[in-house]
C-alpha positions in Angstrom: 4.1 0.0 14.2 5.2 -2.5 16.8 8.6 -1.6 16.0 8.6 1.7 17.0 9.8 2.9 20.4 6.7 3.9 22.3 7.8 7.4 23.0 8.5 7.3 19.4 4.1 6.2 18.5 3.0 8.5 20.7 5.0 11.5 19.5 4.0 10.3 15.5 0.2 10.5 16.8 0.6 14.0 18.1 2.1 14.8 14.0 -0.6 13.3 13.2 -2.9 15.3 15.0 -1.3 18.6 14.2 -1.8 18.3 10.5 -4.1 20.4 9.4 -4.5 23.8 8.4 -6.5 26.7 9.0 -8.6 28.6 5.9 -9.6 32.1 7.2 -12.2 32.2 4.3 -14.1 29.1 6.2 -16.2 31.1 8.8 -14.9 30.5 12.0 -18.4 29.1 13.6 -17.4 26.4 10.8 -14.4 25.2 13.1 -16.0 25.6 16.3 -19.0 23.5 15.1 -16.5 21.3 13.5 -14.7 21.2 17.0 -18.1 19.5 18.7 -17.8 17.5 16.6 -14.4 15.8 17.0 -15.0 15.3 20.6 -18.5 13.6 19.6 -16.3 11.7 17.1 -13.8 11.1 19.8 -15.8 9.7 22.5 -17.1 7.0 19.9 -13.9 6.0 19.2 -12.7 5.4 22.9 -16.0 3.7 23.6 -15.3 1.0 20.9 -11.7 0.7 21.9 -10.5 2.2 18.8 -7.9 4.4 21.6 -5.4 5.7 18.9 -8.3 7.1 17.0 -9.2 8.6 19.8 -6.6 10.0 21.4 -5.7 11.7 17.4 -9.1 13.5 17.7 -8.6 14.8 20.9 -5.3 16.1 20.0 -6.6 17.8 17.1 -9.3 19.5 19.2 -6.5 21.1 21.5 -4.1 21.5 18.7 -7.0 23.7 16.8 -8.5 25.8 19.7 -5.4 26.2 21.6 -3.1 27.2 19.2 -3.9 27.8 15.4 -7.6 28.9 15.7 -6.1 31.8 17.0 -4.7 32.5 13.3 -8.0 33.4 12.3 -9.0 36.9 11.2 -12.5 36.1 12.3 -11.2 35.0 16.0 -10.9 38.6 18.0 -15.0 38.3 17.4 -16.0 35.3 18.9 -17.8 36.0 22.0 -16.1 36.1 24.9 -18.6 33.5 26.6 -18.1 30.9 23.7 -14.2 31.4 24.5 -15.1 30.4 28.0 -16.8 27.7 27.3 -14.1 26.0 24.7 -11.4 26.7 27.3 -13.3 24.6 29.7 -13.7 21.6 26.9 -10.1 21.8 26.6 -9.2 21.3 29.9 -11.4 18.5 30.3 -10.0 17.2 27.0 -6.9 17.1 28.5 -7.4 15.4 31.1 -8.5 12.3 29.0 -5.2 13.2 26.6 -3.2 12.3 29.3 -5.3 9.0 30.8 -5.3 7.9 27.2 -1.5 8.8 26.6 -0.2 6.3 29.6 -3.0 3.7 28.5 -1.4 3.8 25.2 2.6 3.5 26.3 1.8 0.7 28.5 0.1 -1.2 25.2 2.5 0.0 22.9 5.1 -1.6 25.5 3.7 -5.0 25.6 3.3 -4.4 22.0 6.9 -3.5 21.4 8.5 -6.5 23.7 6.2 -8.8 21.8 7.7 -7.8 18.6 11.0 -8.0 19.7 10.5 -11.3 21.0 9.1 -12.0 17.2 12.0 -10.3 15.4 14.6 -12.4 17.2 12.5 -15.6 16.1 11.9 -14.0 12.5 16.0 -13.2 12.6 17.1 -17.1 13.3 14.7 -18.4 10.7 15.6 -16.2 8.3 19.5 -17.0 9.0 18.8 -21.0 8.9 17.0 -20.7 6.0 19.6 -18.4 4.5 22.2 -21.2 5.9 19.8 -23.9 3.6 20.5 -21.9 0.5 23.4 -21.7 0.4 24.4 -25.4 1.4 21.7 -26.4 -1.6 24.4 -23.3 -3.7 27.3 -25.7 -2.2 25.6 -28.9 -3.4 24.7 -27.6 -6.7 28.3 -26.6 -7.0 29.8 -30.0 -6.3 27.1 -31.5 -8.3 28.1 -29.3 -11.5 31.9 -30.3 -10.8 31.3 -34.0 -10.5 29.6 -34.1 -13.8 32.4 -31.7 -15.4 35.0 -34.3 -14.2 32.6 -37.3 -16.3 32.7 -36.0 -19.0 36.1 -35.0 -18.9 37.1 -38.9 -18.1 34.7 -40.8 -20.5 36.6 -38.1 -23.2 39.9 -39.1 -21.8 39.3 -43.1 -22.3 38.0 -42.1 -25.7 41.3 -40.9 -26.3 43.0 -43.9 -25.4 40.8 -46.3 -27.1 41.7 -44.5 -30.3 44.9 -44.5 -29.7 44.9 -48.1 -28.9 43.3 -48.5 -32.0 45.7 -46.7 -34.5 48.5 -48.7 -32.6 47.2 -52.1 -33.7 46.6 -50.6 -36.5 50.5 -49.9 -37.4 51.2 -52.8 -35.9 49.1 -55.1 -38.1 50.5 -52.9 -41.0 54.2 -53.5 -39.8 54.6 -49.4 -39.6 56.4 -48.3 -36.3 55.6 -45.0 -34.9 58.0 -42.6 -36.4 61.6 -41.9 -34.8 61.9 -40.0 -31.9 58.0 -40.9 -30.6 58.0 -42.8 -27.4 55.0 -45.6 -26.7 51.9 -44.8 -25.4 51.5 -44.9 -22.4 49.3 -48.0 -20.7 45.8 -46.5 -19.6 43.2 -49.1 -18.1 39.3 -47.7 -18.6 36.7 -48.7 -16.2 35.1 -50.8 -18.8 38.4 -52.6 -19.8 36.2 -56.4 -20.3 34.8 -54.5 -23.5 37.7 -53.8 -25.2 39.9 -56.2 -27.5 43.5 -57.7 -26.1 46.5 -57.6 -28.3 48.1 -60.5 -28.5 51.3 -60.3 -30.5 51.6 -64.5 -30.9 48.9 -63.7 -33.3 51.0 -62.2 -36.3 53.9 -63.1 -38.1 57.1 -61.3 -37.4 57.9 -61.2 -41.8 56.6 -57.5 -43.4 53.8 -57.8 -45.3 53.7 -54.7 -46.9 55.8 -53.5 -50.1 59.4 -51.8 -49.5 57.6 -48.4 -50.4 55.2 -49.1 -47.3 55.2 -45.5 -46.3 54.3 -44.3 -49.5 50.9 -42.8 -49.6 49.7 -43.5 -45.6 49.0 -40.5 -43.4 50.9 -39.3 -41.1 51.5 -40.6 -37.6 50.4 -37.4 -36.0 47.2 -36.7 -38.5 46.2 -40.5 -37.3 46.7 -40.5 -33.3 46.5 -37.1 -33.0 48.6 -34.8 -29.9 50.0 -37.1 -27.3 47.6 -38.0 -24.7 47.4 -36.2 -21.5 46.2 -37.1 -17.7 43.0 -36.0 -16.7 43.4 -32.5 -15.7 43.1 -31.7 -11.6 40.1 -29.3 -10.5 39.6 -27.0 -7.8 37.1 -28.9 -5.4 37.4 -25.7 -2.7 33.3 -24.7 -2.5 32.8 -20.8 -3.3 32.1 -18.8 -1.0 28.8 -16.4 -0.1 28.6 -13.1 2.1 25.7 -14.2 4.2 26.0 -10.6 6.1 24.1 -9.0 2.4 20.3 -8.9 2.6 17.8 -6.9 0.4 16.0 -4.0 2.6 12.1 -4.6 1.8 10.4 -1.0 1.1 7.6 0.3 3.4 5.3 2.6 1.8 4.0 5.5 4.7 0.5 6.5 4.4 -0.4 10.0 5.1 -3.3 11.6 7.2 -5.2 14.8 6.0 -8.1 16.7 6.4 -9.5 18.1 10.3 -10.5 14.2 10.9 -9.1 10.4 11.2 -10.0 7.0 10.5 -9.9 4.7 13.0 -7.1 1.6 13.0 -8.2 -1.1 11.0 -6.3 -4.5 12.4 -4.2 -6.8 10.0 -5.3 -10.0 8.7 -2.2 -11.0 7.2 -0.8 -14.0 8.6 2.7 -13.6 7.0 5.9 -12.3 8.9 6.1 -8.7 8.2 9.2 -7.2 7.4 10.8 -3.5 8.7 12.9 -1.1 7.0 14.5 0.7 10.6 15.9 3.4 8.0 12.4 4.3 6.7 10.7 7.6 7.6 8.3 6.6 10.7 4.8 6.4 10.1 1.7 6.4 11.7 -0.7 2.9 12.2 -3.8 5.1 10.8 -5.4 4.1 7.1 -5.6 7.0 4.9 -9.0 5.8 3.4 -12.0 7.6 3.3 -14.7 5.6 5.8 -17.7 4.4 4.2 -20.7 6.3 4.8 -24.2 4.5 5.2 -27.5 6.0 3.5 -30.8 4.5 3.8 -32.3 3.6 1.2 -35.7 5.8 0.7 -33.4 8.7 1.1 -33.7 10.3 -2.3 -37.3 9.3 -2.4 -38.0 11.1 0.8 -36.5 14.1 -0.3 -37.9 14.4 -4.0 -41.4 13.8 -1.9 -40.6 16.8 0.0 -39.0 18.7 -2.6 -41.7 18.2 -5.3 -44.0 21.2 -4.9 -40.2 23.4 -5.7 -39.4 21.1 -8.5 -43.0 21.1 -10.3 -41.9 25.4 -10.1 -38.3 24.3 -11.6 -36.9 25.8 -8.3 -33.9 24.1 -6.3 -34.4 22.5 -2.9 -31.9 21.5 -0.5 -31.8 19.2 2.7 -28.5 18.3 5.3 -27.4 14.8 5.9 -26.8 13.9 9.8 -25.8 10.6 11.4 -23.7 9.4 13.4 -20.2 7.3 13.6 -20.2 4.0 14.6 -17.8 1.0 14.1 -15.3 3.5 11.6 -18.4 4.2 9.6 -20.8 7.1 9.1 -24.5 5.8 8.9 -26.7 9.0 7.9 -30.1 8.5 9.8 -31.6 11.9 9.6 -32.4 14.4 6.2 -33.4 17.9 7.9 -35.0 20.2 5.9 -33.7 23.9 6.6 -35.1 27.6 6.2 -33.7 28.3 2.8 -34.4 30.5 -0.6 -34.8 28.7 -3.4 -33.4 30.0 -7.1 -33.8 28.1 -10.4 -30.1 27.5 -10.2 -29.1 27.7 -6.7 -30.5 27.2 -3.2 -29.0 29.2 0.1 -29.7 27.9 3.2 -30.6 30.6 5.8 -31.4 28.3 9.2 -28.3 26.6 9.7 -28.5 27.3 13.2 -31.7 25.5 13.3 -29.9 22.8 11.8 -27.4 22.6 14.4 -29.8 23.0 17.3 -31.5 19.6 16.1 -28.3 17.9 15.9 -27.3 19.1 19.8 -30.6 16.7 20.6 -30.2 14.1 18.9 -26.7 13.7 19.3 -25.8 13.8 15.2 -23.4 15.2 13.2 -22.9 16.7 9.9 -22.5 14.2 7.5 -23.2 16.1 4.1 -25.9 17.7 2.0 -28.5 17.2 -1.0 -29.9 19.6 -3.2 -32.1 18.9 -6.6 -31.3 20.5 -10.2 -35.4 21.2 -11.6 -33.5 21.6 -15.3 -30.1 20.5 -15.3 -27.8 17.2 -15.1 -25.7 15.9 -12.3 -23.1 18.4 -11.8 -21.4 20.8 -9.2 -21.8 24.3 -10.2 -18.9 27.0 -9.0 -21.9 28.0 -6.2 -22.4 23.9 -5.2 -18.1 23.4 -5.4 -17.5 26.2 -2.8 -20.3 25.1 -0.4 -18.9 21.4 -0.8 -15.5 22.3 -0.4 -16.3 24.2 3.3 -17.8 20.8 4.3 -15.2 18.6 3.2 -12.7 20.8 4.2 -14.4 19.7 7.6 -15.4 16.2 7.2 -13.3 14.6 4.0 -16.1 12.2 3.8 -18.6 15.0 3.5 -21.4 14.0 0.6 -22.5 16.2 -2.2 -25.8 14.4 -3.4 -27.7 15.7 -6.7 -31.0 15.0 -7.6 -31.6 15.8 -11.2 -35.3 16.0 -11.9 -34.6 16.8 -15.7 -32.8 13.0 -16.2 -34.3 11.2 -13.2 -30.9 10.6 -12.4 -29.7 11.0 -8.4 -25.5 11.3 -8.2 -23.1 11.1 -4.7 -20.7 13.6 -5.5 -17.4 15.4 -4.1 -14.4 16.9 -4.8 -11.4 15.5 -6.4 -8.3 16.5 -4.7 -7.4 19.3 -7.9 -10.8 20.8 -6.7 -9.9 20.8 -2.8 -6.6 22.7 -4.0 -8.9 25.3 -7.0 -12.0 26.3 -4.9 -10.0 26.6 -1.6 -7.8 29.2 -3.5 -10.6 30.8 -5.3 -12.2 34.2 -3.6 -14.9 34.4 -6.0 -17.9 34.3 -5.0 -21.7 33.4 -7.3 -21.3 32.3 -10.6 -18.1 31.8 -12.3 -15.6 29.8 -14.3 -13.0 26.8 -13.0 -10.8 24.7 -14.5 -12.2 21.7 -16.8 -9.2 19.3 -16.0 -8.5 17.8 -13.9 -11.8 17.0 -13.0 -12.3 18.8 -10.1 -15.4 16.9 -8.7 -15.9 12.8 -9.1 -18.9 10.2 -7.9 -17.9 9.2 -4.9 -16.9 5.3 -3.8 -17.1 5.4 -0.6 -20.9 5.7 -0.2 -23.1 2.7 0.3 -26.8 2.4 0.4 -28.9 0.3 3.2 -32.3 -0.3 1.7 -33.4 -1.7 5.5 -33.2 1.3 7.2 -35.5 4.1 7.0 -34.0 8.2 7.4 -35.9 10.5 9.7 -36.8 13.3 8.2 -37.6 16.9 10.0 -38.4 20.0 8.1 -37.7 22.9 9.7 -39.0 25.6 7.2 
């Protein structure tokens, strides 16, 4: 992104930020939690110096409450004190907005000077080494014409040795070229030691041959053949090359979704990078979904505390929290919530207990796990549309199964043909969804840590 204008970064960060839409079927305590969240989020980011990150988030936060929360059908009954209170977090948001907005131009700047201190560099080797093709073309060229010329030489003294020949030949045989013909003319190869000297002293001037001679000899022109040219001239004149033509390299732009961002991962690559200045500009953010850390006795501690449901063949469910911390989410607590359980479902009815635990201890949502007493590991149309408000939120929001049936635990979440179905779908319990595309997957971007331990805090 180097190449960019600064004004030009700054203004593709604030796209960035403002892409994302509201879904009025979400409840809006969903967003506003989600909100807390970001700024959470946020604040981790600028601590760690991930500043473009962070600056993204906090966009997003003003972008949602100042202008397309409003959109909501559920926003004319939020309480007038909880309106109070975000106004004042977006003030103060924007305050940091605009500390981190000059930090930023003054790095992307330095940033941009640097690179076009590079791309003048990048431009001159890239002409001198264009300028070392083509005099290797050049070479190449004069090499292929030099050898074309050989050839056409060593076929030219051919010639004239043969022709050499058949004239001693007549001349041993007393037969004169026939009328009209003029001599040969003298040619003297580069080898002329290896050829044989006619002497004329050598034969007698008195025919040899009978007075019907030319009866039954070929012909002087079937013998020697079309008169013998000089070597032919060749242009020497090198061709010429447009050195103004060079291939554009393509530059693939990778897109941002969902309410939050990754942070900027830096480059390895030690290569010289190459930009295509007619490309749509992009932003520097990966479009990856981070990796989220689970401990390793999570499932067991939750199948421990879910037991005495399971043994009933009734479902149990538990929330995942953690927190972010170098671009990745490391779960650390499992709360347990005030909740019905069903033989096929589970609703939770303490969320707000939930959330009150994660205010202490500084947490955020990070997913959910639920068991299935008699089934496999699946989402149901009930677990799809509870998923699908979560990753809606967080698109690295997990899904985890326990099956109790197969022994079988699964990380799950929806394909992007799910998002799309179940954020469309107004049904609510039980019902039917498409088969394919797959519309929930096992999810890759989960990763256990067997040496940490996860807290666990039931609240029923």
């Amino acid at each position: 992104m180097a190449e960019r204008e600064p004004g030009t970064r700054l203004r593709l960060l604030g796209d960035a930020a403002a892409e994302f839409k509201i879904d009025c079927n979400i409840p809006i305590r969903r967003y506003f939690r989600s909100g807390q969240e970001m700024i959470k989020m946020a604040e981790v980011y600028h601590n760690e110096g991930s500043l473009e990150a962070a600056y993204i988030l906090y966009m997003k936060y003003m972008t949602l409450f100042v202008e397309k929360l409003k959109a909501h059908r559920d926003f004319s009954q939020v309480l007038p004190a909880e309106k109070k209170r975000v106004k004042g977090v977006v003030k103060d948001v924007m305050g940091k907005t605009e500390v981190l907005k000059l930090t930023l131009k003054s790095r992307f700047e330095e940033e941009h000077k640097v690179w076009l201190k590079e791309e003048q560099v990048r431009r001159w080797e890239e002409q001198r080494e264009q300028a070392r093709r083509d005099e290797e073309m050049k070479e190449a060229g004069r090499r292929k014409m030099e050898e074309v010329a050989s050839i056409e030489r060593d076929r030219q003294v051919a010639l004239w040795h043969q022709a050499q020949l058949d004239k001693e030949d007549r001349e041993n045989r007393g037969v004169g070229p026939p009328a009209g013909v003029g001599e040969i003319q003298d040619y003297t190869p580069s080898r002329g030691a290896d050829r044989v000297v006619y002497d004329p002293n050598k034969y007698s001037d008195t025919a040899s041959a009978p007075s019907q001679a030319n009866e039954g000899l070929p012909s002087y022109d079937s013998v020697v053949g079309p008169s013998v040219s000089p070597p032919p001239s060749y242009d020497r004149t090198a061709p010429s090359y447009d050195r103004t033509a060079k291939p554009a390299p393509n530059i693939t732009a990778p897109s941002i979704s969902a309410l939050s961002i990754s942070a900027p991962t830096p480059s390895t690559s030690t290569s010289t990078p190459a930009f295509d200045r007619s490309a749509k500009p992009i932003i520097s953010t990966p479009t990856g979904l981070r990796t989220v850390m689970v401990p390793g006795d999570l499932s067991e501690a939750f199948l421990a505390v879910a037991k005495s449901n399971s043994d009933r063949g009734v479902e149990t469910l538990g929330t995942l929290g953690g927190h972010l911390a170098n671009n990745k989410f490391i779960v650390s607590h499992l709360l347990i919530p005030r909740q019905e359980g069903k033989s096929d479902s589970c609703t939770m009815e303490g969320l707000e207990d939930v959330w009150d635990v994660h205010d202490k201890e500084n947490i955020i949502f990070l997913g959910w796990v639920h068991t299935h007493p008699a089934y496999s590991v699946f989402l149901s149309s009930v677990d799809m549309h509870n998923q699908y408000e979560w990753q809606h939120m967080l698109p690295e929001a997990l899904a985890i199964v326990c099956s109790i049936k197969d022994g079988v635990v699964g990380n799950l979440r929806l394909t992007p043909a799910g998002m799309s179905e179940v954020g469309g779908c107004s049904l609510t319990n039980f019902h039917p969804h498409s088969k394919e595309p797959p519309l929930w997957e096992e999810a890759s971007h989960v990763e256990v840590d067997w040496s940490q331990k996860v807290v666990l805090k039931d609240l029923r």
